[in-house]
Backbone as a chain_set.jsonl record, in Angstrom:
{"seq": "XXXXXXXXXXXXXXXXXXXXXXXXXXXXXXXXXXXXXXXXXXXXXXXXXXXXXXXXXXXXXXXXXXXXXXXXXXXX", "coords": {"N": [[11.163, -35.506, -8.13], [10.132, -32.051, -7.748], [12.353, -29.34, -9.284], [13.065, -26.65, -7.628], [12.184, -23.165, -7.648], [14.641, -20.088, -7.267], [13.684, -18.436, -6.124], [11.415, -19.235, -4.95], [12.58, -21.153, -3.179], [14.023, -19.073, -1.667], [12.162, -17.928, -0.332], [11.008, -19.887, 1.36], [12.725, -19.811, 3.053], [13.349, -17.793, 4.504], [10.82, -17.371, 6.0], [11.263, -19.101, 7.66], [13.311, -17.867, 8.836], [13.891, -15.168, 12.238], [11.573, -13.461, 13.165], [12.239, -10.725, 13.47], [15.087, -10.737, 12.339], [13.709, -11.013, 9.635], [12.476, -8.157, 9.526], [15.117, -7.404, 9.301], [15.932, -7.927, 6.873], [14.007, -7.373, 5.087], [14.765, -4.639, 5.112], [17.077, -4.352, 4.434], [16.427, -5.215, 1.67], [14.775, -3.016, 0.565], [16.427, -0.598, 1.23], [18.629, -1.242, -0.747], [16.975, -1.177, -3.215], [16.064, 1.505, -3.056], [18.227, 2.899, -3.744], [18.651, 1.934, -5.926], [16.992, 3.453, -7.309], [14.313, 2.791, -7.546], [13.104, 3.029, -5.66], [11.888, 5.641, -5.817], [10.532, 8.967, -4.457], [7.843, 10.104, -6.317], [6.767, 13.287, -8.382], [3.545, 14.076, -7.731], [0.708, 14.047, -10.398], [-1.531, 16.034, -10.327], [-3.64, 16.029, -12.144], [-4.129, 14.186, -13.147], [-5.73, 12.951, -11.382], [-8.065, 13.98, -11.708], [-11.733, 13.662, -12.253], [-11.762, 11.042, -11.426], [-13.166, 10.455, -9.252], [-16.264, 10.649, -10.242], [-19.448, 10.192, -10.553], [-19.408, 8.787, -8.371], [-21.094, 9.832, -5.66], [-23.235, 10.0, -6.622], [-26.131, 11.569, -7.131], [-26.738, 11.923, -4.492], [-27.004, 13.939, -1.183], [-24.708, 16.642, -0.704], [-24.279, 17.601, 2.011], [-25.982, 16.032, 3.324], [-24.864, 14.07, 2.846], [-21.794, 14.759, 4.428], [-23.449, 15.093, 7.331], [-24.096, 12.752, 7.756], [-21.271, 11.27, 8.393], [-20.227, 12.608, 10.617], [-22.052, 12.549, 12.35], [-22.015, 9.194, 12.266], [-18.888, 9.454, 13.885], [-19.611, 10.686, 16.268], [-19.028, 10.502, 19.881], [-20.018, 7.847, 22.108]], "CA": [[11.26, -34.29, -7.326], [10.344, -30.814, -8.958], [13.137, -28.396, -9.253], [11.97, -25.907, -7.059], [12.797, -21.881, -8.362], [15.111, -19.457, -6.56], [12.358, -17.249, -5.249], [10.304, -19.974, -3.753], [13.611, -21.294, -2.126], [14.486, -18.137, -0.861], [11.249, -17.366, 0.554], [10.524, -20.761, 1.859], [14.089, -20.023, 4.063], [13.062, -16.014, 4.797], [9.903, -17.618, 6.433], [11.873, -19.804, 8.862], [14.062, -16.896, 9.969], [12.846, -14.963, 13.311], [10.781, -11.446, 12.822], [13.475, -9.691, 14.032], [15.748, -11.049, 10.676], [13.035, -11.135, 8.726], [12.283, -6.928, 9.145], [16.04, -6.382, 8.831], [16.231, -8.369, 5.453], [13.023, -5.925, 4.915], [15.414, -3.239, 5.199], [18.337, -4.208, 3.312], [16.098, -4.876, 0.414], [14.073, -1.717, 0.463], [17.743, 0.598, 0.686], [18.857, -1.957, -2.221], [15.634, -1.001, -4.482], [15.886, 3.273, -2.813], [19.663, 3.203, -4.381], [18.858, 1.345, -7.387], [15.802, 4.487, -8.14], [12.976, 2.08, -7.525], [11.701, 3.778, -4.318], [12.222, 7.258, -5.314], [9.015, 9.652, -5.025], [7.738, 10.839, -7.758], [5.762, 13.996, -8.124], [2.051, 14.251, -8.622], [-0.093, 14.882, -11.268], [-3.264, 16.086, -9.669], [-4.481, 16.87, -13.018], [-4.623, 12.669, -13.497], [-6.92, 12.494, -10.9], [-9.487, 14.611, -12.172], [-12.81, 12.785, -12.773], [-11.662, 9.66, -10.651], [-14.304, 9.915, -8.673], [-17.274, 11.158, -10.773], [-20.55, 9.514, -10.474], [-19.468, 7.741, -7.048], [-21.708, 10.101, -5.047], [-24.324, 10.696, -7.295], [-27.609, 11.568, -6.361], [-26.412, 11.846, -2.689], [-26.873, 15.677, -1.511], [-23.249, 16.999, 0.455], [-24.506, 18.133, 3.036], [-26.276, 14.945, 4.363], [-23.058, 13.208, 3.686], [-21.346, 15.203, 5.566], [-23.878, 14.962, 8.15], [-24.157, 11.201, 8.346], [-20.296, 10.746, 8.24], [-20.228, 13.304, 11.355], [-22.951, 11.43, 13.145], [-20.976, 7.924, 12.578], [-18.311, 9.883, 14.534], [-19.982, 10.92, 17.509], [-18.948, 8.983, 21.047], [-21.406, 7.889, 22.907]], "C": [[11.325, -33.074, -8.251], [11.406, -29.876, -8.335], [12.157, -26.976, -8.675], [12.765, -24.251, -7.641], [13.748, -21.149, -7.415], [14.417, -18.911, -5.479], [11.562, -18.238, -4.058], [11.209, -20.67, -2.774], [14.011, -20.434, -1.049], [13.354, -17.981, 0.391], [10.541, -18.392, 1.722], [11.683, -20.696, 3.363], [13.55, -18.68, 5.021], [11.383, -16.365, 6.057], [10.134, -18.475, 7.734], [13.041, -19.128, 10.129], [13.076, -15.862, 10.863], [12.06, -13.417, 12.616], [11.76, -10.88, 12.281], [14.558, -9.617, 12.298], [14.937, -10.81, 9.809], [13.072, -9.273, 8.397], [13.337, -6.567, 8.942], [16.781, -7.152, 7.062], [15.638, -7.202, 4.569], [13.565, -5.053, 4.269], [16.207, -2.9, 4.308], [17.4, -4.367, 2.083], [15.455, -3.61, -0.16], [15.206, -0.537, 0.26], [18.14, -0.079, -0.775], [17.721, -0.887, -3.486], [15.855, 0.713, -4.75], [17.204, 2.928, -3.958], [19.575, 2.822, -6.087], [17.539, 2.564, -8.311], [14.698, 3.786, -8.249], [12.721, 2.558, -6.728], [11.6, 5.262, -4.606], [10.702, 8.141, -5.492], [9.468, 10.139, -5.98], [6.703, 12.093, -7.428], [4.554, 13.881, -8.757], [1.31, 14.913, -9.348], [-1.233, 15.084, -10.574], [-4.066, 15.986, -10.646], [-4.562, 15.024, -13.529], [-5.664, 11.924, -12.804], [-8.135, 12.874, -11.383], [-10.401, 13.365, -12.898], [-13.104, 11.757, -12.457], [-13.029, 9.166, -9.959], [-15.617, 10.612, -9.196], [-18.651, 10.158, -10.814], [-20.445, 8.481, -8.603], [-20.313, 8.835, -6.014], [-22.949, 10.661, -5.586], [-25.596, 10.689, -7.098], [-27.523, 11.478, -4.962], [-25.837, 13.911, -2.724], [-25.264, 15.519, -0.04], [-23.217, 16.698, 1.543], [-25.416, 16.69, 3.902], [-24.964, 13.844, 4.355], [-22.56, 13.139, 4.509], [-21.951, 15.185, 7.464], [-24.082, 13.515, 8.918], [-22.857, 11.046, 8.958], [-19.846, 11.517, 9.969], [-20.932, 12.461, 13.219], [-22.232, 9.749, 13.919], [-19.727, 8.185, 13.899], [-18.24, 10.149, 15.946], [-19.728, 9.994, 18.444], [-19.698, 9.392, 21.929], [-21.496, 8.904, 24.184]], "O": [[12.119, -32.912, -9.178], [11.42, -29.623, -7.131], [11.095, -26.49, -9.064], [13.933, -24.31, -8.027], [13.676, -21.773, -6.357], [14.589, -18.963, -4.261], [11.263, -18.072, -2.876], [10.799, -20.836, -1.626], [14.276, -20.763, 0.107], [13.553, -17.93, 1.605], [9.818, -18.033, 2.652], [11.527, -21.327, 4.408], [13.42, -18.79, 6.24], [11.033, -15.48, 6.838], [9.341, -18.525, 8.674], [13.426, -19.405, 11.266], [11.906, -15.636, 10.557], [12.277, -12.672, 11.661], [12.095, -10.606, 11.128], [14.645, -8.711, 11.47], [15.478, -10.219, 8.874], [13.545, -8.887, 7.328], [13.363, -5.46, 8.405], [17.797, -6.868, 6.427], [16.184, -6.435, 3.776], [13.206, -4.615, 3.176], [16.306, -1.891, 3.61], [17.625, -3.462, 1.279], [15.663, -3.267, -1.324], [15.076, 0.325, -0.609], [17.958, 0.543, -1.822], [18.032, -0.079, -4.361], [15.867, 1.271, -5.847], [16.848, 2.703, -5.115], [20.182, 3.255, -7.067], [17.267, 2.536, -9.511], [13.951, 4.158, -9.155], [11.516, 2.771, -6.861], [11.26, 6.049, -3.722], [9.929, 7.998, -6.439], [10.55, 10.48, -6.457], [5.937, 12.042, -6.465], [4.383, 13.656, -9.955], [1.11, 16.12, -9.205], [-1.902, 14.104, -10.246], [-5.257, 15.848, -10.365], [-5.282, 14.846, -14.511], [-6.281, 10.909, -13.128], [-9.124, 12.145, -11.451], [-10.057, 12.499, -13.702], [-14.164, 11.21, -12.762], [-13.682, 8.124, -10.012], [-16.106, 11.297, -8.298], [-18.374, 9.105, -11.388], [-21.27, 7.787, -8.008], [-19.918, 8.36, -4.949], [-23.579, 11.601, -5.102], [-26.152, 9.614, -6.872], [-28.392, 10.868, -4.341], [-25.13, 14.668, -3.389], [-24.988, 14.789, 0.912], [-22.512, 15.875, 2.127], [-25.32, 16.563, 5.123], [-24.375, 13.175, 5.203], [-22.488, 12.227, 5.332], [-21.254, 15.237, 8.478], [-24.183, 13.232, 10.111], [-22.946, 10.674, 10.129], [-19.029, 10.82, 10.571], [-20.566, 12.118, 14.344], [-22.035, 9.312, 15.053], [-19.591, 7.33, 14.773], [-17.277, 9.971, 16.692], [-20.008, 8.814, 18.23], [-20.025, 10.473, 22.419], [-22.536, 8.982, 24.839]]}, "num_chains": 1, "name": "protein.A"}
């Protein structure tokens, strides 16, 4: 018999409790993590996005973009 790990114990138990328990385990771990400075926002660099998306519309003019994506939109 393999020694099975904490985690896969836990989660093998967390999977047998109802929803309802399950989203308020959810909960308590998520305030756990906020308190401990793991959830906290952070602010953004915008200036890290720059260039992200460069070449992903290339050779595609704006304005029919915009016009297709508009189109897609329309109800019947």
């Amino acid at each position: 018999m393999r020694d099975e790990s904490g985690l896969a114990r836990i989660e093998r138990e967390v999977v047998g409790l109802p929803a309802q328990d399950q989203l308020r385990l959810v909960e308590r771990i998520v305030h756990q993590l906020r308190q401990a400075g793991l959830g906290e926002k952070r602010d953004l660099d915008w200036d890290e996005l720059y260039g992200v998306g460069k070449g992903l519309w290339e050779g595609e003019d704006a304005q029919d973009y915009v016009n297709r994506m508009r189109e897609d939109r329309e109800c019947p």
